[in-house]
NUTIGU-19000 format. One record per residue (C-alpha): residue in one letter; z, y, x. Coordinates in Angstrom, 3 decimals, padded with zeros to 6 digits. Layout:
N
+------+----------+----------+----------+
! rest !       pz !       py !       px !
+------+----------+----------+----------+
!    A !        Z !        Y !        X !
...
+------+----------+----------+----------+
//
This chain:
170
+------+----------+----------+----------+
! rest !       pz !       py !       px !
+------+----------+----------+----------+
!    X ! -034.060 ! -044.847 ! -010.808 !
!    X ! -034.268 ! -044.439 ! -014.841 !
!    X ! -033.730 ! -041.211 ! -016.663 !
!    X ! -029.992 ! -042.055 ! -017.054 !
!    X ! -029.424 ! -041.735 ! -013.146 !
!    X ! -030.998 ! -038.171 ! -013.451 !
!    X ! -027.811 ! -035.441 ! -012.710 !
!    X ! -028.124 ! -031.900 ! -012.639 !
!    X ! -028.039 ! -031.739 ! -009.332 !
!    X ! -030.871 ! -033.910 ! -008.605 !
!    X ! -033.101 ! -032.181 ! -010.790 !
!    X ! -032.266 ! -028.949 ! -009.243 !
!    X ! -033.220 ! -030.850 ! -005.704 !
!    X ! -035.889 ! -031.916 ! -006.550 !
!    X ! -037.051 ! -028.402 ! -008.361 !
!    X ! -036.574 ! -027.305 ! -004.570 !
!    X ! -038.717 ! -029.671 ! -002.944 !
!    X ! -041.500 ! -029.326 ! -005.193 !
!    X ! -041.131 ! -025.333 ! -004.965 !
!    X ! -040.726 ! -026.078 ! -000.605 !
!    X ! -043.943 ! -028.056 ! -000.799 !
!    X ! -045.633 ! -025.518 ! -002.510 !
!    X ! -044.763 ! -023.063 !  000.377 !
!    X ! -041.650 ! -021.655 ! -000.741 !
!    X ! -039.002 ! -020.727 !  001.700 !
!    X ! -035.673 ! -022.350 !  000.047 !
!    X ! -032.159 ! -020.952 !  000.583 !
!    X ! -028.594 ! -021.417 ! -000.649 !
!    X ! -027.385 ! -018.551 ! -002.837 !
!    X ! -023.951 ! -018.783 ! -000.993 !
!    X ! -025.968 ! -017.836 !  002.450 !
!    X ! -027.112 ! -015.118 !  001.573 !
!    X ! -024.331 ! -013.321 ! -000.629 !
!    X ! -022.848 ! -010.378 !  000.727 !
!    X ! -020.184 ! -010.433 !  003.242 !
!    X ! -022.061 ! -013.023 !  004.825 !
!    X ! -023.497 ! -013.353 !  008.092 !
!    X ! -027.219 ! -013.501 !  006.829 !
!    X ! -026.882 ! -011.392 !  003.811 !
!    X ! -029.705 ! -010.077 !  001.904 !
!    X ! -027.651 ! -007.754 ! -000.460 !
!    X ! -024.717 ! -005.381 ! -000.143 !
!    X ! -023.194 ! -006.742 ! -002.799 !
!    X ! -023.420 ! -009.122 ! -006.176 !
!    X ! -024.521 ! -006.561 ! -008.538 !
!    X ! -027.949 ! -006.120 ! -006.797 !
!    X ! -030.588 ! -008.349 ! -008.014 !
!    X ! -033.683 ! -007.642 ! -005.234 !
!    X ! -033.926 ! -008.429 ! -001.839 !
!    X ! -034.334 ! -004.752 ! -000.686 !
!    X ! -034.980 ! -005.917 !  003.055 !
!    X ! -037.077 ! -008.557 !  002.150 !
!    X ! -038.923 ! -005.873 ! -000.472 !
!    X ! -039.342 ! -003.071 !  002.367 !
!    X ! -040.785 ! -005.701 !  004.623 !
!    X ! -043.173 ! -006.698 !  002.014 !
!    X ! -044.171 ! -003.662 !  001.173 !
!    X ! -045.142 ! -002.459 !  005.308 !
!    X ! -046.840 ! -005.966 !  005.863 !
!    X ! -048.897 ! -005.334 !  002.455 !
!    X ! -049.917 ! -001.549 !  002.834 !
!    X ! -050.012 ! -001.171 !  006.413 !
!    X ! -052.218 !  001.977 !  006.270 !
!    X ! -049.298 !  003.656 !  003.829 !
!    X ! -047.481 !  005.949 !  006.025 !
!    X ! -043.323 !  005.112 !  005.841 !
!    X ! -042.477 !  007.813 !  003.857 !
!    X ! -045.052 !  006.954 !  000.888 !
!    X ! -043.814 !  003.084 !  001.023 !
!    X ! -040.092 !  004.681 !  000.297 !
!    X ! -041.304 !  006.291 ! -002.321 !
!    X ! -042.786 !  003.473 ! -003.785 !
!    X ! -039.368 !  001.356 ! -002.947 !
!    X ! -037.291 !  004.130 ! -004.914 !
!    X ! -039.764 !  003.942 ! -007.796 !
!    X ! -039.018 !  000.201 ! -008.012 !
!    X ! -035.471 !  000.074 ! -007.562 !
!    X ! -034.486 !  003.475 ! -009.810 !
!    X ! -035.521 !  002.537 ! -012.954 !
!    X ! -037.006 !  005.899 ! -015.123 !
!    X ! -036.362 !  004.972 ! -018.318 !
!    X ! -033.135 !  004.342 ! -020.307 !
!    X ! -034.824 !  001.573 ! -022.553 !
!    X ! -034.582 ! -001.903 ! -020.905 !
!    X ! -038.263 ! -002.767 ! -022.601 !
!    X ! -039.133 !  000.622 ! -021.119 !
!    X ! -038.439 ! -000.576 ! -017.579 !
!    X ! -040.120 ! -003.787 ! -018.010 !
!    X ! -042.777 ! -002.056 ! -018.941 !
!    X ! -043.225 !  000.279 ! -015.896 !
!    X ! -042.092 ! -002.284 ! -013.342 !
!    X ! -044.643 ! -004.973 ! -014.888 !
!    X ! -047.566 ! -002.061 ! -014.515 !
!    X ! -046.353 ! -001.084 ! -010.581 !
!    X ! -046.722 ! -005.133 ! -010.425 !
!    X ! -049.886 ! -005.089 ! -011.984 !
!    X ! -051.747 ! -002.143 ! -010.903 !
!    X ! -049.647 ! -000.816 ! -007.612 !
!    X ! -048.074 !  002.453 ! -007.882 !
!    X ! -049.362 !  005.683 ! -007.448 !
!    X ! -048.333 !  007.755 ! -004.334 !
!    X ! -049.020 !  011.028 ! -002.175 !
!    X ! -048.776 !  011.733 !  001.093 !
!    X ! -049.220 !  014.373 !  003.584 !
!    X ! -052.322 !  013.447 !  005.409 !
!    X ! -054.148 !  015.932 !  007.925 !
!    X ! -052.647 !  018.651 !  006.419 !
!    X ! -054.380 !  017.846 !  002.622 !
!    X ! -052.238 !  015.980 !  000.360 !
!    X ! -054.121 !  012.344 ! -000.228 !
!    X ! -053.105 !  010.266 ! -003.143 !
!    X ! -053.405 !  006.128 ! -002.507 !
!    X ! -051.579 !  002.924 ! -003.908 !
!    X ! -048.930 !  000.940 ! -002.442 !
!    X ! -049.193 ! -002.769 ! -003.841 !
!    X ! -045.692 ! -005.100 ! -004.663 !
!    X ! -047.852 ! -008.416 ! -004.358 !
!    X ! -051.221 ! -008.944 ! -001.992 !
!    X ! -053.297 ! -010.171 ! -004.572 !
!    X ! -055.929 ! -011.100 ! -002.126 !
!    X ! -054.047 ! -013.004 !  000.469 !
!    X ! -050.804 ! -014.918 ! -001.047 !
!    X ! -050.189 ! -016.082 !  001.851 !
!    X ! -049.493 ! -012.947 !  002.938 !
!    X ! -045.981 ! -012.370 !  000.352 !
!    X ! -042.664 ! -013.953 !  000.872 !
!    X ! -042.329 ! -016.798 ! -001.295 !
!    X ! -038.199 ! -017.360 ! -001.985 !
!    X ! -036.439 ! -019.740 ! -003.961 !
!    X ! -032.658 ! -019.413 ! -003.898 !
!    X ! -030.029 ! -021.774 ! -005.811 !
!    X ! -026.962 ! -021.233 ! -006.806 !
!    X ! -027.621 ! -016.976 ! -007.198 !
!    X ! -024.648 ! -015.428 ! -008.181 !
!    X ! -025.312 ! -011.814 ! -010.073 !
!    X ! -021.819 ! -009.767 ! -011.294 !
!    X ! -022.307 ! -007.469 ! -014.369 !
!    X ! -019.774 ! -005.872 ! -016.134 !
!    X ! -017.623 ! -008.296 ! -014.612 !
!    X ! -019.183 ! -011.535 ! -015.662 !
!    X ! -019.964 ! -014.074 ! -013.070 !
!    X ! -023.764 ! -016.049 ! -013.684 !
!    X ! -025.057 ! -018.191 ! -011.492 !
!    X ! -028.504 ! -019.465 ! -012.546 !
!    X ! -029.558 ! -022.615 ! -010.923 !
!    X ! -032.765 ! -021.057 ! -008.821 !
!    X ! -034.192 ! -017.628 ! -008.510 !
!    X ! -037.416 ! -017.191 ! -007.937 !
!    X ! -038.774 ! -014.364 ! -005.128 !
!    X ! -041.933 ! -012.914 ! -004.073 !
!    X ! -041.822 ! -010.290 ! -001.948 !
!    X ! -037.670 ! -009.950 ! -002.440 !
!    X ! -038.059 ! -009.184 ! -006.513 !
!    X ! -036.487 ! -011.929 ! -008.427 !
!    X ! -039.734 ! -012.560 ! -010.855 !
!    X ! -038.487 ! -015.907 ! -012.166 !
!    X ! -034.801 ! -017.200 ! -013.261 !
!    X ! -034.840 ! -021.211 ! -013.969 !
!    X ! -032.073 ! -022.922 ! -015.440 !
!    X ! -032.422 ! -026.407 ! -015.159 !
!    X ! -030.516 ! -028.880 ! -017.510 !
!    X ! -030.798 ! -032.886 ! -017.188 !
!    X ! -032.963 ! -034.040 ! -020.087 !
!    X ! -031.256 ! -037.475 ! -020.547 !
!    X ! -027.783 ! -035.582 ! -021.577 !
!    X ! -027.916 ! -035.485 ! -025.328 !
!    X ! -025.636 ! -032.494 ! -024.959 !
!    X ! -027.636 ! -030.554 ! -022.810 !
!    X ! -028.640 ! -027.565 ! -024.441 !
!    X ! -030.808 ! -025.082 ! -023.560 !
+------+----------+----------+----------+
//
Protein backbone atom coordinates (compact mmCIF):
# COMPACT_ATOMS: atom_id res chain seq x y z
CA UNK A 1 0.00 0.00 0.00
CA UNK A 2 1.87 3.54 -0.68
CA UNK A 3 1.36 6.62 1.39
CA UNK A 4 -1.43 7.77 -1.00
CA UNK A 5 -3.75 4.75 0.13
CA UNK A 6 -3.21 6.02 3.78
CA UNK A 7 -6.99 7.54 5.03
CA UNK A 8 -7.70 8.88 8.25
CA UNK A 9 -9.29 6.16 9.27
CA UNK A 10 -6.62 3.74 8.77
CA UNK A 11 -4.20 5.63 10.59
CA UNK A 12 -6.47 5.93 13.47
CA UNK A 13 -6.72 1.82 13.20
CA UNK A 14 -3.78 1.26 13.14
CA UNK A 15 -2.92 3.91 16.17
CA UNK A 16 -5.31 1.30 17.97
CA UNK A 17 -3.57 -1.75 17.26
CA UNK A 18 -0.29 -0.56 18.09
CA UNK A 19 -1.77 1.04 21.46
CA UNK A 20 -3.86 -2.86 21.86
CA UNK A 21 -0.50 -4.53 21.42
CA UNK A 22 1.03 -2.54 23.85
CA UNK A 23 -1.65 -3.69 26.42
CA UNK A 24 -4.19 -1.17 26.04
CA UNK A 25 -7.79 -2.02 26.42
CA UNK A 26 -9.46 -0.26 23.17
CA UNK A 27 -13.07 0.98 23.07
CA UNK A 28 -15.45 2.95 20.85
CA UNK A 29 -16.27 6.39 22.23
CA UNK A 30 -19.96 5.80 21.11
CA UNK A 31 -20.03 2.64 23.72
CA UNK A 32 -19.38 4.18 26.31
CA UNK A 33 -21.25 7.68 26.11
CA UNK A 34 -23.91 8.23 28.42
CA UNK A 35 -27.29 6.90 27.96
CA UNK A 36 -25.71 3.87 26.93
CA UNK A 37 -25.85 0.50 28.15
CA UNK A 38 -22.07 0.35 29.21
CA UNK A 39 -21.57 3.91 30.06
CA UNK A 40 -18.66 5.21 31.85
CA UNK A 41 -19.98 8.84 32.35
CA UNK A 42 -23.26 10.49 33.28
CA UNK A 43 -23.01 12.65 30.74
CA UNK A 44 -20.67 14.45 27.83
CA UNK A 45 -19.36 17.20 29.86
CA UNK A 46 -17.33 14.83 32.14
CA UNK A 47 -13.94 14.10 30.97
CA UNK A 48 -12.72 11.06 33.63
CA UNK A 49 -13.82 7.76 33.99
CA UNK A 50 -14.96 8.20 37.67
CA UNK A 51 -15.77 4.33 37.96
CA UNK A 52 -12.87 3.33 36.29
CA UNK A 53 -10.84 6.11 38.66
CA UNK A 54 -12.50 4.75 42.05
CA UNK A 55 -11.57 1.27 40.99
CA UNK A 56 -8.10 2.32 40.40
CA UNK A 57 -7.68 4.00 43.21
CA UNK A 58 -9.02 0.69 45.80
CA UNK A 59 -6.88 -1.80 43.62
CA UNK A 60 -3.77 0.73 44.07
CA UNK A 61 -4.08 1.68 47.88
CA UNK A 62 -5.70 -1.24 49.24
CA UNK A 63 -4.59 -0.48 52.84
CA UNK A 64 -6.44 3.22 52.41
CA UNK A 65 -9.58 2.89 54.25
CA UNK A 66 -12.83 3.99 51.75
CA UNK A 67 -13.38 7.09 53.19
CA UNK A 68 -9.63 8.44 52.70
CA UNK A 69 -9.72 7.09 48.87
CA UNK A 70 -13.00 9.54 48.50
CA UNK A 71 -11.22 12.07 49.68
CA UNK A 72 -8.55 11.66 47.45
CA UNK A 73 -11.28 11.13 44.42
CA UNK A 74 -12.92 14.62 45.42
CA UNK A 75 -9.47 16.22 45.49
CA UNK A 76 -9.01 15.06 41.88
CA UNK A 77 -12.21 15.74 40.42
CA UNK A 78 -12.95 19.39 42.34
CA UNK A 79 -10.42 21.35 41.08
CA UNK A 80 -9.07 24.14 44.01
CA UNK A 81 -7.95 26.67 42.06
CA UNK A 82 -9.65 29.11 39.62
CA UNK A 83 -6.47 29.33 37.30
CA UNK A 84 -6.48 26.53 34.65
CA UNK A 85 -2.35 26.46 34.95
CA UNK A 86 -3.17 26.35 38.66
CA UNK A 87 -5.03 23.05 38.32
CA UNK A 88 -2.54 21.54 36.11
CA UNK A 89 -0.32 22.23 38.46
CA UNK A 90 -1.92 20.48 41.51
CA UNK A 91 -3.34 17.59 39.52
CA UNK A 92 0.24 16.97 37.82
CA UNK A 93 1.80 16.96 41.66
CA UNK A 94 -1.26 14.41 43.10
CA UNK A 95 0.07 12.45 39.78
CA UNK A 96 3.45 12.81 40.70
CA UNK A 97 3.78 12.54 44.33
CA UNK A 98 0.16 10.96 45.52
CA UNK A 99 -1.93 13.06 47.62
CA UNK A 100 -1.89 13.65 51.08
CA UNK A 101 -4.71 12.20 53.31
CA UNK A 102 -5.96 11.53 57.03
CA UNK A 103 -7.81 9.12 58.44
CA UNK A 104 -9.25 7.97 61.60
CA UNK A 105 -7.17 5.06 62.59
CA UNK A 106 -7.39 3.39 66.20
CA UNK A 107 -8.73 6.29 67.52
CA UNK A 108 -5.34 8.64 66.49
CA UNK A 109 -5.66 10.45 63.36
CA UNK A 110 -2.82 8.82 60.82
CA UNK A 111 -1.83 10.75 57.79
CA UNK A 112 -0.76 8.37 54.51
CA UNK A 113 -0.84 8.78 50.58
CA UNK A 114 -3.23 7.53 48.17
CA UNK A 115 -1.39 7.07 44.68
CA UNK A 116 -3.39 7.88 40.98
CA UNK A 117 -0.80 5.55 39.08
CA UNK A 118 1.16 2.26 40.68
CA UNK A 119 4.41 3.29 39.76
CA UNK A 120 5.82 -0.01 40.73
CA UNK A 121 3.56 -2.43 39.01
CA UNK A 122 1.97 -0.93 35.59
CA UNK A 123 0.46 -3.70 35.13
CA UNK A 124 -1.45 -3.08 37.86
CA UNK A 125 -3.45 0.46 36.18
CA UNK A 126 -6.09 0.39 33.58
CA UNK A 127 -4.65 1.14 30.38
CA UNK A 128 -7.73 2.78 27.98
CA UNK A 129 -7.71 4.01 24.64
CA UNK A 130 -11.06 5.28 23.38
CA UNK A 131 -11.82 6.74 19.71
CA UNK A 132 -14.14 8.77 18.63
CA UNK A 133 -14.54 10.70 22.49
CA UNK A 134 -17.05 13.12 22.32
CA UNK A 135 -16.60 16.04 25.21
CA UNK A 136 -19.58 19.04 25.19
CA UNK A 137 -18.41 22.47 26.54
CA UNK A 138 -20.21 25.44 26.38
CA UNK A 139 -22.08 23.80 23.81
CA UNK A 140 -19.41 22.84 21.36
CA UNK A 141 -19.23 19.31 20.20
CA UNK A 142 -15.18 17.81 19.89
CA UNK A 143 -14.49 14.64 19.18
CA UNK A 144 -10.73 13.92 19.21
CA UNK A 145 -9.72 10.88 17.37
CA UNK A 146 -8.33 8.75 20.63
CA UNK A 147 -8.16 9.48 24.28
CA UNK A 148 -5.78 8.17 26.16
CA UNK A 149 -6.63 6.54 29.95
CA UNK A 150 -4.79 5.27 32.81
CA UNK A 151 -6.53 4.60 35.62
CA UNK A 152 -9.95 6.46 34.06
CA UNK A 153 -8.00 10.13 33.76
CA UNK A 154 -7.76 11.09 30.20
CA UNK A 155 -3.73 11.88 30.33
CA UNK A 156 -3.32 11.97 26.54
CA UNK A 157 -5.64 13.51 23.59
CA UNK A 158 -4.22 12.41 19.94
CA UNK A 159 -5.47 13.81 16.90
CA UNK A 160 -4.37 11.99 14.10
CA UNK A 161 -4.29 13.55 10.51
CA UNK A 162 -3.12 11.49 7.25
CA UNK A 163 0.33 12.80 6.34
CA UNK A 164 -0.01 12.27 2.53
CA UNK A 165 -3.02 15.04 2.45
CA UNK A 166 -1.26 18.23 1.55
CA UNK A 167 -4.17 19.89 3.30
CA UNK A 168 -3.94 18.25 6.40
CA UNK A 169 -3.15 20.58 8.96
CA UNK A 170 -2.35 20.20 12.25
Amino acid sequence: MTMTHFTESVVEQTALDWLKDMGYTIVYGGDIAPEEPAAERENYQEVLLAGRLRAALERINPNVPAEALEDAFRKVTRPSSPSLVGNNRSFHKMLADGIEVEYRHEGRIKGDKVWLIDFENIENNDWLAVNQFTVVENHINRRPDLVIFVNGLPLGVIELKNAADAKATI
